[in-house]
DODO-985337 format. One record per residue (C-alpha): residue in three letters; x, y, z. Coordinates in steps of 0.1 Angstrom, whole numbers, plus 2048, in hexadecimal, padded with zeros to 3 digits. Layout:
% DODO-985337
+------+-----+-----+-----+
! resn !   u !   v !   w !
+------+-----+-----+-----+
!  ala !   X !   Y !   Z !
...
+------+-----+-----+-----+
//
This chain:
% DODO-985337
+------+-----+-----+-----+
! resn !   u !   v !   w !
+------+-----+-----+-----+
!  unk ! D86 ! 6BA ! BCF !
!  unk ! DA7 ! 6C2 ! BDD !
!  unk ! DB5 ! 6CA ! BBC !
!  unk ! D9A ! 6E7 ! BB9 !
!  unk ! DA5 ! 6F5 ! BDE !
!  unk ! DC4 ! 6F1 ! BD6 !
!  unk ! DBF ! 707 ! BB4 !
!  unk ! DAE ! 71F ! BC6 !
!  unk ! DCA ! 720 ! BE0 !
!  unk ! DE0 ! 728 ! BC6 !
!  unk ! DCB ! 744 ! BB2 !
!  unk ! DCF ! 752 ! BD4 !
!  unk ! DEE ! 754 ! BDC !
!  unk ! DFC ! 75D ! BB5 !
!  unk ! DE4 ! 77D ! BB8 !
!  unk ! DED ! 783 ! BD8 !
!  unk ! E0F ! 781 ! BCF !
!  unk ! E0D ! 794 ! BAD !
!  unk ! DF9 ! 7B1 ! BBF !
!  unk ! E14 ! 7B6 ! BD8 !
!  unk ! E32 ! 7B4 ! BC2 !
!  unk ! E20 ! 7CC ! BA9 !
!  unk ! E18 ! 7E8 ! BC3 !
!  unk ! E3E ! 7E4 ! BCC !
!  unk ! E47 ! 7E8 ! BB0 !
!  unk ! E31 ! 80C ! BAF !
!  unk ! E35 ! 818 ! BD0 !
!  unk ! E54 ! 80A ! BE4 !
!  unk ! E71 ! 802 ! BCE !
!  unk ! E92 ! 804 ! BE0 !
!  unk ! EA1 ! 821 ! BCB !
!  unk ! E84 ! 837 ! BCB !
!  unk ! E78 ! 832 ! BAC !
!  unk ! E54 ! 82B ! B9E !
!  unk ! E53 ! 80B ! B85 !
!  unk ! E36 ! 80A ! B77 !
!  unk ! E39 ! 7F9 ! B58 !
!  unk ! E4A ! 7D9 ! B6D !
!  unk ! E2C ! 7DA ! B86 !
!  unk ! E16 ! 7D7 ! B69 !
!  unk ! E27 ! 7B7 ! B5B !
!  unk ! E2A ! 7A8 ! B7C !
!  unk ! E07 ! 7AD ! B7C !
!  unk ! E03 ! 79F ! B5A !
!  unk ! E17 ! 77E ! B62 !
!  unk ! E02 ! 779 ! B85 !
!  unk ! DDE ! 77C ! B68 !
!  unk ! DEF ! 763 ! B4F !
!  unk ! DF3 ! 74F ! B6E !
!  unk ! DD3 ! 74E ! B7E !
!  unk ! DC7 ! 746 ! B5C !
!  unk ! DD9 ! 729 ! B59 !
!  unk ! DCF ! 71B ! B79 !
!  unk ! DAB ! 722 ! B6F !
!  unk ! DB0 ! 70E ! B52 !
!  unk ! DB6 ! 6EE ! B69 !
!  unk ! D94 ! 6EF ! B73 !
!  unk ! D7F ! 6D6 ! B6F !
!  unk ! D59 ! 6D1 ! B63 !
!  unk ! D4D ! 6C6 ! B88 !
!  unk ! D58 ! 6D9 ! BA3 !
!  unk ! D43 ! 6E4 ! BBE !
!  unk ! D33 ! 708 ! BBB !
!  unk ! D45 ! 718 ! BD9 !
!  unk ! D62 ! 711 ! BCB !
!  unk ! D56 ! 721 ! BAB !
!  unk ! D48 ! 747 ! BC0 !
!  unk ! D6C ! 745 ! BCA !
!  unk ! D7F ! 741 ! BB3 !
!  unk ! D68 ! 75C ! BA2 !
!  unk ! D68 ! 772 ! BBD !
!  unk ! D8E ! 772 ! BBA !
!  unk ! D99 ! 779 ! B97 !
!  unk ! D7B ! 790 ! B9A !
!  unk ! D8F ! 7A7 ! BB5 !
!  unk ! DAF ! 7A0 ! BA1 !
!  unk ! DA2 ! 7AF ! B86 !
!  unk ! D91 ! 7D0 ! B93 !
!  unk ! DB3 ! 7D3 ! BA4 !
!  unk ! DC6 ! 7D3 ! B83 !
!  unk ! DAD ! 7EC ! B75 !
!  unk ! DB0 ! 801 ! B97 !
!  unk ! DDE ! 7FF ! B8F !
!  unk ! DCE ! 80B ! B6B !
!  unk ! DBE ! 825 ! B7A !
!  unk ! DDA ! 830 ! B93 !
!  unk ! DF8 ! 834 ! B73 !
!  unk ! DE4 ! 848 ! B64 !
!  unk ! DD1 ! 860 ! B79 !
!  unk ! DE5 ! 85C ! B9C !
!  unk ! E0B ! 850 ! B95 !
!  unk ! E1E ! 84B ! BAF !
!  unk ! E36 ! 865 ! B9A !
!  unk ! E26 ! 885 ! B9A !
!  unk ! E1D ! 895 ! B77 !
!  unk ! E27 ! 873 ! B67 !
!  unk ! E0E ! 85D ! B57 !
!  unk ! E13 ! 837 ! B49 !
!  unk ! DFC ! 831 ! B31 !
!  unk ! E0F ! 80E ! B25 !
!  unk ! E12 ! 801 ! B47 !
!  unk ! DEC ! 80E ! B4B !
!  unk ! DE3 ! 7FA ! B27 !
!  unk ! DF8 ! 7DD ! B3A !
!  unk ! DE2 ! 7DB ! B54 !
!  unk ! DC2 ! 7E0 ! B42 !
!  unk ! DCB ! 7C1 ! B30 !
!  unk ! DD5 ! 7A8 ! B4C !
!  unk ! DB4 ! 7B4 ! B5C !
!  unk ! DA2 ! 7AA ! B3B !
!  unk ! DB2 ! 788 ! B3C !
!  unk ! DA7 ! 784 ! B63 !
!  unk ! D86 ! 78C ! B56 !
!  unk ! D89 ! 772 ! B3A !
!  unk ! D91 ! 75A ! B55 !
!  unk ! D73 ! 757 ! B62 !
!  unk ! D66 ! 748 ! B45 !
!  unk ! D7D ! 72B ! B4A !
!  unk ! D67 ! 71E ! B68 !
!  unk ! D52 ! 70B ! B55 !
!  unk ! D32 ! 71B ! B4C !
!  unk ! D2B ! 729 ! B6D !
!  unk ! D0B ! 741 ! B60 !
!  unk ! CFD ! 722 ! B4C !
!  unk ! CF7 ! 70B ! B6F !
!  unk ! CEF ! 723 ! B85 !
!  unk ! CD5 ! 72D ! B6C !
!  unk ! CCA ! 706 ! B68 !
!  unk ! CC4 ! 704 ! B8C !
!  unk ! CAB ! 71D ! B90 !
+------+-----+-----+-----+
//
């Protein structure tokens, strides 16, 4: 039990963390700059991340702690597909577009999104119990 609140703690912070550093990165560098391209790997470090916490999961834990943990890589990942959105339609650089730092994010979302799978056949018991 407390190692599952203390993984969710964790996914927390780390996508907390990684969504922070990442709009710094975009929006408030100290030399005036836009960084796209380092926001989106800071981004993609805080996904491998969560994944890897995900993965210490295990078979049995209770179902709150399984919404979420869902409910939170969900957000983490519409929020890397919102960055996606933002380098390439409304960077912080006007008339520039990122399309690798877009393609970046895109893919760290995709592994959030892959992460849910990791807690352990969520779809199969909630559709068991009813």
């Amino acid at each position: 039990m407390k190692k599952e609140i203390s993984t969710t703690l964790m996914v927390i912070l780390v996508s907390f963390i990684g969504f922070v550093f990442s709009l710094m990165q975009m929006y408030s560098s100290p030399d005036g700059n836009s960084y796209p391209l380092n926001a989106s790997l800071i981004y993609l470090g805080t996904s491998i991340f969560i994944f890897t916490f995900l993965l210490t999961l295990k078979k049995d834990i209770l179902k709150a702690m399984k919404f979420i943990n869902i409910l939170l890589v969900l957000i983490f990942a519409v929020f890397a597909i919102l960055l996606a959105l933002i380098c390439l339609y409304a960077a912080p650089i006007e008339g520039e577009i990122y399309p690798l730092a877009s393609a970046v994010f895109v893919v760290s979302g995709m592994i959030s999104f892959s992460s849910i799978f990791l807690i352990n056949k969520f779809v199969i018991e909630i559709s068991n119990n009813t």
